[in-house]
N, C-alpha and C positions, 0 to 999 in steps of 0.2 A: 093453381093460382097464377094470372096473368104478372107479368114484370108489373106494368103500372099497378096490379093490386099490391105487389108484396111491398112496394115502394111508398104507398101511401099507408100501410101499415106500419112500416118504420118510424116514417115522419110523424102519426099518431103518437107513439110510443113513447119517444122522443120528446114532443111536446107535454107527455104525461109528466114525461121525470121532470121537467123545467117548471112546471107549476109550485108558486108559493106554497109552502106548508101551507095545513088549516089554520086561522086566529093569523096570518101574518099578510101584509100587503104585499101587493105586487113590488118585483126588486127595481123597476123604472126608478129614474127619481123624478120625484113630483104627482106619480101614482099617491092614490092614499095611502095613511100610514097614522099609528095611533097618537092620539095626542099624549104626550106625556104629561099631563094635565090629572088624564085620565087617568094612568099608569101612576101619578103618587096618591090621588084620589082625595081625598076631606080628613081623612085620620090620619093617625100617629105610622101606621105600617101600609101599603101598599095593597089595592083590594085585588090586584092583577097577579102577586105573587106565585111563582111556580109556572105563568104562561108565560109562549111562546109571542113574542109580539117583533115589529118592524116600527121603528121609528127615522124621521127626519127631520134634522134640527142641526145647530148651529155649535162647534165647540168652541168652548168659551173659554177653557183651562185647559193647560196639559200637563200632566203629573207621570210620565212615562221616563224623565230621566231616571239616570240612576240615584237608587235609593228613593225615588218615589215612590206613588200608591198604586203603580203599574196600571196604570188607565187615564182616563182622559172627563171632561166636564161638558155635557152635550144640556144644551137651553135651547129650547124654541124660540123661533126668530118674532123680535118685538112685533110684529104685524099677525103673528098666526097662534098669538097665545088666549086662552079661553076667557081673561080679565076676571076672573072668579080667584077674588083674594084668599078664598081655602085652600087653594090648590098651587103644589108647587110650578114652577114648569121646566125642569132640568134635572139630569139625569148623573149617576157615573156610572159612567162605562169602562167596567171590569177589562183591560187586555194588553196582550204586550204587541199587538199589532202596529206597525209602525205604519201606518195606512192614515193619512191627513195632517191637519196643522190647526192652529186658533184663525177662526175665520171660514174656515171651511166648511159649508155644508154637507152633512154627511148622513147618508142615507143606512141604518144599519137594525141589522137583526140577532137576538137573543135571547134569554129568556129574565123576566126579571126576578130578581133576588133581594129580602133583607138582610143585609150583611151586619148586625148587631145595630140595628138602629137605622142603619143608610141601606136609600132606594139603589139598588144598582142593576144595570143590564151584563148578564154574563152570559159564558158561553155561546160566544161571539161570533157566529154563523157565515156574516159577511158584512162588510164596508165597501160602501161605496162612493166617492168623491162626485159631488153634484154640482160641484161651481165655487165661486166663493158670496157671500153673505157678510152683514154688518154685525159685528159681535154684538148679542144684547144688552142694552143701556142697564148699567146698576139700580137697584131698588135702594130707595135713600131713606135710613132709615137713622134713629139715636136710642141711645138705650135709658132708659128700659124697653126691655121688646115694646113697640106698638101690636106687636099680632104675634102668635105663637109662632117660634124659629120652624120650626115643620112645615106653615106655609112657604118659607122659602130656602129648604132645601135644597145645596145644589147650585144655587145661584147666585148669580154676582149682587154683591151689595156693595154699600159706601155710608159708610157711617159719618155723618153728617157735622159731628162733633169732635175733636180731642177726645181719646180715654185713657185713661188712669191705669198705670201697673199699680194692681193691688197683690200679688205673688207672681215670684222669680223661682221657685223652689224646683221644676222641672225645667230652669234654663239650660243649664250643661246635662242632661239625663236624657230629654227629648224636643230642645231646641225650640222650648215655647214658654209665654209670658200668660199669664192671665188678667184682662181688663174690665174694668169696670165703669162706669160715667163719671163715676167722685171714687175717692175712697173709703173705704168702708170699715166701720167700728164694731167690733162684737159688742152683743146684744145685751149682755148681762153688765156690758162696762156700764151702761146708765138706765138698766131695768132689772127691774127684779124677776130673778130666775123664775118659770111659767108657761101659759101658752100666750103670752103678747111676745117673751122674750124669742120665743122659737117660731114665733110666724117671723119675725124681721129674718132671724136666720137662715127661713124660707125664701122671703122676698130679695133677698141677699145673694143667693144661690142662682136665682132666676135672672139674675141682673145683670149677667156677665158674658165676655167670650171669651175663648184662648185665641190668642191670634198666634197659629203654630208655623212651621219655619217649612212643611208641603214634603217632609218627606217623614219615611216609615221609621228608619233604622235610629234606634238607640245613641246614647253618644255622639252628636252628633260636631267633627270637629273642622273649622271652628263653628263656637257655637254662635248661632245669628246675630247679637246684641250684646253689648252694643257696638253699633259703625269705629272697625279697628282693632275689636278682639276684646273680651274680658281679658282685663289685668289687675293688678289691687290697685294702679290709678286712672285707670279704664273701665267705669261699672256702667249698668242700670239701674237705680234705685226706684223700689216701691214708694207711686208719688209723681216718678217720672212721666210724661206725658205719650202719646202716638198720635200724630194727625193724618191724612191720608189717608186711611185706611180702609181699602178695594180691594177686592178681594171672591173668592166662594167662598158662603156660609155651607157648614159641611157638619158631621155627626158623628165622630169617633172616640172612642176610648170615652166613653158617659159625659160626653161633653159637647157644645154647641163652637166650634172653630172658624176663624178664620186664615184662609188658607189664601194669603195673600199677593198680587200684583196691579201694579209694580209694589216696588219693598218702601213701606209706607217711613214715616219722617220721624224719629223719637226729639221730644222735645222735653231735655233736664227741666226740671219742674223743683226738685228734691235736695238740693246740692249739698253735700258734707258741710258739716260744721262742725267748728271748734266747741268744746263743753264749756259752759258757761262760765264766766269773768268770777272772779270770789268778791265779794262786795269787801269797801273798805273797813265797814266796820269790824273791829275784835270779833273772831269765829273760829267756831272749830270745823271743818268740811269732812265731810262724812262719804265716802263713796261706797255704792252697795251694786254686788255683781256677780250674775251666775258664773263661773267659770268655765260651763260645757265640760266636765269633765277632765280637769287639771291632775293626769298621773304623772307619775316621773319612773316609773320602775323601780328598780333599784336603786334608784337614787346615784348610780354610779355609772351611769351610762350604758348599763345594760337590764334586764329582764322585761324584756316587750317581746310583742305584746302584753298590755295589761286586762284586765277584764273590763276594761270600759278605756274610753282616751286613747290618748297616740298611739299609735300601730309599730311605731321603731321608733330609736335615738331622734334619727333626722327629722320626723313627722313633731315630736315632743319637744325636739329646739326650736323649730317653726311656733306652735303654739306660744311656747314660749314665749320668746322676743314677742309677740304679737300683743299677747298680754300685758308684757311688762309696758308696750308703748301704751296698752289704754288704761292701765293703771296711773301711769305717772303723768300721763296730760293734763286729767282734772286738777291736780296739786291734792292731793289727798293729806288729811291729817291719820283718820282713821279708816279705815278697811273692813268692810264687812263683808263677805265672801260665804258662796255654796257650789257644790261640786267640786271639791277638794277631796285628794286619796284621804282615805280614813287609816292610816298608816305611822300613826304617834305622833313624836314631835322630836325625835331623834335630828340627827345631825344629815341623814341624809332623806328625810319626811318630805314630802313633797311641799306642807307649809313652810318648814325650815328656807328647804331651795330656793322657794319664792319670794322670803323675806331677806334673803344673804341677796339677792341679784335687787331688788327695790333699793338697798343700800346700807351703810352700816347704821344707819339711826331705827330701823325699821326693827321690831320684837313683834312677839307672837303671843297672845292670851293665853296660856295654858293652864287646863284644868287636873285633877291627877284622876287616876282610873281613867278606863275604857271608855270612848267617846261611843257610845252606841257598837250596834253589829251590822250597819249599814253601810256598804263598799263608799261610801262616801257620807262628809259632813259637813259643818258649816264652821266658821274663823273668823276673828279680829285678831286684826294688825295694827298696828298701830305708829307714828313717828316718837322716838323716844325724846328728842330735842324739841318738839311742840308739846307734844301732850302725856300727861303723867295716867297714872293708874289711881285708885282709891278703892282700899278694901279688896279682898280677895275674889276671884272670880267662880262662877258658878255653872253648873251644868244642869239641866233637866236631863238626868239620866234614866231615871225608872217610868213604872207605866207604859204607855201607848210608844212612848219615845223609846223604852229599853231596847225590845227586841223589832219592833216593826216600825221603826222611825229613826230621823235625823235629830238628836237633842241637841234641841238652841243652846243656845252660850249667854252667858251677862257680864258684861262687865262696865263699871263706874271709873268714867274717865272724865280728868280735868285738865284744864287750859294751863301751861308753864305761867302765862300771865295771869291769871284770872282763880276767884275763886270757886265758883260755882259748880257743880258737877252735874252729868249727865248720864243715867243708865241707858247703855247700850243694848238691846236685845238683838242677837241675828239666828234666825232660823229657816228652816228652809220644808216646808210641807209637804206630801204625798200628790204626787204627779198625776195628769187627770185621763193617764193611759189605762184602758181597762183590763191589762194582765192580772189575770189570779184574782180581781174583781166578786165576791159573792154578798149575798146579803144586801142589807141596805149599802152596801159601796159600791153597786151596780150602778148603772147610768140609770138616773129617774127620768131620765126625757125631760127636763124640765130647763136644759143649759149649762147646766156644770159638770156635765160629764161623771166620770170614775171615781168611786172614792172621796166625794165632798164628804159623808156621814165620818169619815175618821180627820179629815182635815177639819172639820168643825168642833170633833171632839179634841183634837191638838190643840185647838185654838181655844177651847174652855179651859184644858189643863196650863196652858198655859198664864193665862187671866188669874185663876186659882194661883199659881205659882208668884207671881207677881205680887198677890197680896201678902202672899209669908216672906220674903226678901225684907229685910236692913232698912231699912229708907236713911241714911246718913242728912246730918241737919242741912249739910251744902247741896243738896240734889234741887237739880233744878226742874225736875222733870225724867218723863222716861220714853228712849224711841224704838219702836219692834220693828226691825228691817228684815229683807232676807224675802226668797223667792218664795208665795206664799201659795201657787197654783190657781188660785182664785182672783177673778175678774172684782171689778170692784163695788159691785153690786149684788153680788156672791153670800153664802149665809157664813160662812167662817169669816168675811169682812165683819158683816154686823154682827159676829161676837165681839169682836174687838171695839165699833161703835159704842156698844151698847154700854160697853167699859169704861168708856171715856178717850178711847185713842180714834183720832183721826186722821184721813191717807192726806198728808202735807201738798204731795202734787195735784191731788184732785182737787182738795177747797183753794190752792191758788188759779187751780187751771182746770176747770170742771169740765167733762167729758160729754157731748150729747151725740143723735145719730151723725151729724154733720160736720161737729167739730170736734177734735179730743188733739190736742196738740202734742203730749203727754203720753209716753207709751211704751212698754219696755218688751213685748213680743210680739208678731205674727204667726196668726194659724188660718190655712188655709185662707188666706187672703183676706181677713180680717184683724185691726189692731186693738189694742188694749195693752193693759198690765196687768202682769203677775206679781211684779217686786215692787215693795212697795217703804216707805219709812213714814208708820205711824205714830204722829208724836200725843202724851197726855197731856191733858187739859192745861196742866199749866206751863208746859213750853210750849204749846203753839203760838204766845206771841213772841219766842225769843228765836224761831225759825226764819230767818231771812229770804233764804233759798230753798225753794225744791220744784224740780226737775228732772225731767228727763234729757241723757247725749243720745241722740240719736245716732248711734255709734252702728248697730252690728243688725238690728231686725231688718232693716230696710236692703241690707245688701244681698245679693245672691249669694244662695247655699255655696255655690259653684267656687266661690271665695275663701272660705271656713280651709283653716290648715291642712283638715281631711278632707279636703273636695276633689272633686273625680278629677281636674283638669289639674290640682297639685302645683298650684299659682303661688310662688313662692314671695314673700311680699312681707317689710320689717315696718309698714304703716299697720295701724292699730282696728282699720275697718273689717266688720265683721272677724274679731275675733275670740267671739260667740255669740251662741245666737239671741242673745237679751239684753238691750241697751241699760246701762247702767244708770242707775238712780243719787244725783249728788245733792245735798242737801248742808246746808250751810246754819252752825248754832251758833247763838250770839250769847255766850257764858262772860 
């Protein structure tokens, strides 16, 4: 073989190895190269998945600091995208390659991949820098989605509106807010449990974004929001508003994100408030309130952890004080309380500690025998210098309440001035978490979750109970307080309706999809009540007051005595997670 042959067979050979793989474009830039258009394709997953492809297109985002999502956000440039509203036109690109910038057109090949929901190109072949390029203009968009998030995958949006922090619960866990257009009302607070109740619950779900804080790792500190650091006089509340908000729409963790620049503008919408003024007229004020689990250990400064509540001394003194300040704001006369140790009434009983630190006017209802077999139960407190007792106090101890429930308390209490009396009921129902759930206490798909069939049968035995009690001539009436798990459209509500007792805050302050003012929890991003003070028929007009402090639902978890950030704070917010119900009797 001549020299010039063996030479042009090199150069051959040579030219072989430098050929683009098959299915991928020439590595030029400006050669063709596939639309990413094409690569997220009209459905929900990627029809290109598992191929080898070459794209070029414009990064839009970069997520490659540390504690990012180690890649970058590639969009086609606003003049070469397909205008076919099905189709995304942006990519992420999986890599730790430190090869370009936002603005750079970059020419790159990989293979693409559904990484649990998101289009992404990995296994990253080569990058190549092609000039620079005009980042693509945001798609302006308000929610409710106008087109399914999957059409714009990937790409920069701008939400055209203000939205609403409707959950703060993964602020300090994973450094993100959940939004909505308005705030939003669970479904059962003003429909009857169904399937109308469980579509809005649907349409509810679909209505939202996380606007998350763009990076991966857990705990993230500090955490994004609000401007300054969470502190307990530094918050975000559910309510609070975001404007600004630029961003990629992205797909992680079962959820539609915004992964946001620049860092958009929070505007207080929501602002703390004092609990309501007590009207002038002669009353007795009633304050009713979950405690989140009020242990004290030993009552002497040691055995903690407890099986539920403070984790040590110092975490239990935090609670504490915390309590005591939103106890004493409202000006309480009487005290209806759940989630309290079920540990007697001794001298070092966790109700005892609470009433010696409230102050020396303050006693405690006490019933004799065993308050149930439930790590926790329900209490009246009372001020001794206002308001007196009448007739002995009562327990529903047997039946449903013995061994698998909290039994309510009663007690008939009257005004130092006044004659009239009022029976007290405080109870607290079967929680709508589905452990150990069988039978009809399963979830019926229908909106109330876990366990409504024995919360509704509480709520008959109770009604029943009611009518065997004393009625003394001075009773003015009777009110069933106390956390009752149920929304208020709920069927263990309308056993109580049907009774004759009605929810005081609702018929002053009635609740629909758009307005509910009124409201003592949050779940999953949704408001309503669980606690409630239903008064019969003939004190409802001697009710002045009833309300809700929007004390502790609206604030982040991240706040809470036991919160991962352990935000040490003697003001009274979020300290627990169910705003407390005061309610004002005119005896």
């Amino acid at each position: 073989m001549t020299t010039t042959a063996r030479l042009l067979l090199r150069t051959t050979a040579l030219a072989l190895l430098l050929l683009p793989p098959a299915g991928a474009a020439a590595a030029s830039c400006g050669d063709p190269a596939t639309p990413i258009a094409r690569i997220q394709g009209t459905g929900d997953h990627s029809p290109m998945a598992g191929q080898t492809v070459t794209v070029e297109a414009v990064m839009s985002q970069d997520s490659r600091q540390k504690g990012g999502f180690r890649g970058f956000y590639l969009q086609q440039a606003d003049h070469q995208t397909d205008s076919d509203p099905r189709t995304s036109e942006a990519l992420f690109v999986y890599t730790r390659r430190s090869t370009g910038a936002i603005g750079d057109r970059l020419r790159i090949t990989g293979t693409v991949k559904e990484f649990h929901g998101l289009t992404e190109l990995v296994g990253i072949k080569a990058i190549t820098r092609c000039g620079r390029e005009p980042i693509p203009a945001p798609v302006a968009l308000n929610l409710p989605w106008p087109q399914h998030p999957e059409t714009l995958e990937n790409m920069r949006v701008r939400f055209e509106q203000p939205l609403t922090v409707i959950d703060s619960h993964n602020l300090a866990r994973y450094g993100e807010l959940t939004l909505a257009r308005t705030d939003q009302v669970n479904a059962t607070e003003y429909l009857e449990p169904g399937p109308a109740a469980q579509q809005v619950t649907e349409r509810q779900r679909l209505q939202r974004v996380v606007l998350d804080d763009g990076h991966r790792q857990q705990q993230p500190r500090p955490v994004p929001w609000p401007p300054g650091g969470l502190t307990g006089d530094n918050t975000v509340r559910a309510g609070d508003r975001f404007s600004q908000l630029v961003g990629v729409l992205d797909f992680r963790f079962g959820d539609w994100r915004l992964q946001p620049q620049p860092t958009p503008e929070l505007l207080p919408a929501n602002p703390r408030q004092p609990p309501p003024a007590r009207p002038e007229q002669p009353h007795l004020r009633l304050v009713t309130l979950n405690l989140a689990n009020y242990f004290n250990g030993n009552g002497e400064g040691q055995g903690f952890p407890t099986s539920r509540g403070a984790r040590s001394q110092t975490a239990y003194e935090h609670q504490h004080q915390r309590l005591l300040a939103a106890l004493r704001a409202p000006d309480p006369d009487i005290l209806a309380l759940t989630e309290l140790e079920n540990d007697g009434y001794g001298a070092t009983s966790s109700v005892a500690e609470l009433a010696e630190a409230l102050g020396p006017s303050w006693r405690v209802v006490t019933t004799p025998g065993v308050d149930g077999q439930d790590e926790i139960r329900t209490a009246l407190l009372y001020r001794s210098d206002r308001v007196q007792t009448s007739g002995r106090a009562e327990r529903l101890n047997t039946g449903l309440f013995r061994h698998r429930g909290r039994p309510p308390v009663t007690q008939v209490f009257r005004a130092k001035a006044g004659d009239a009396g009022v029976r007290i009921i405080a109870l607290h129902l079967k929680s709508k978490s589905c452990r150990g759930a069988t039978g009809a206490d399963q979830d019926q798909r229908d909106g109330q979750g876990c366990y409504n069939d024995r919360r509704v049968r509480a709520a008959q035995a109770i009604v029943q109970w009611l009518s065997e009690l004393p009625t003394p001539d001075h009773l003015a009436g009777t009110l069933i307080t106390g956390d009752l798990n149920a929304y208020a459209r709920e069927t263990p509500l309308e056993v109580f309706r049907s009774a004759g007792f009605a929810s005081m805050v609702h018929q002053l302050q009635p609740c629909d999809a758009s307005t509910c003012p009124h409201y003592t929890y949050r779940y999953k991003g949704a408001r309503g009540s669980l606690d409630y003070t239903l008064a019969s028929g003939p004190l409802q007009p001697r009710i002045l007051t009833a309300a809700t402090w929007l004390l502790n639902a609206d604030e982040p978890r991240a706040l809470a005595y036991d919160g991962p950030l352990d935000i040490k704070s003697a003001l009274p917010w979020r300290s627990s997670d169910h705003n407390p119900v005061i309610t004002d009797i005119r005896l």
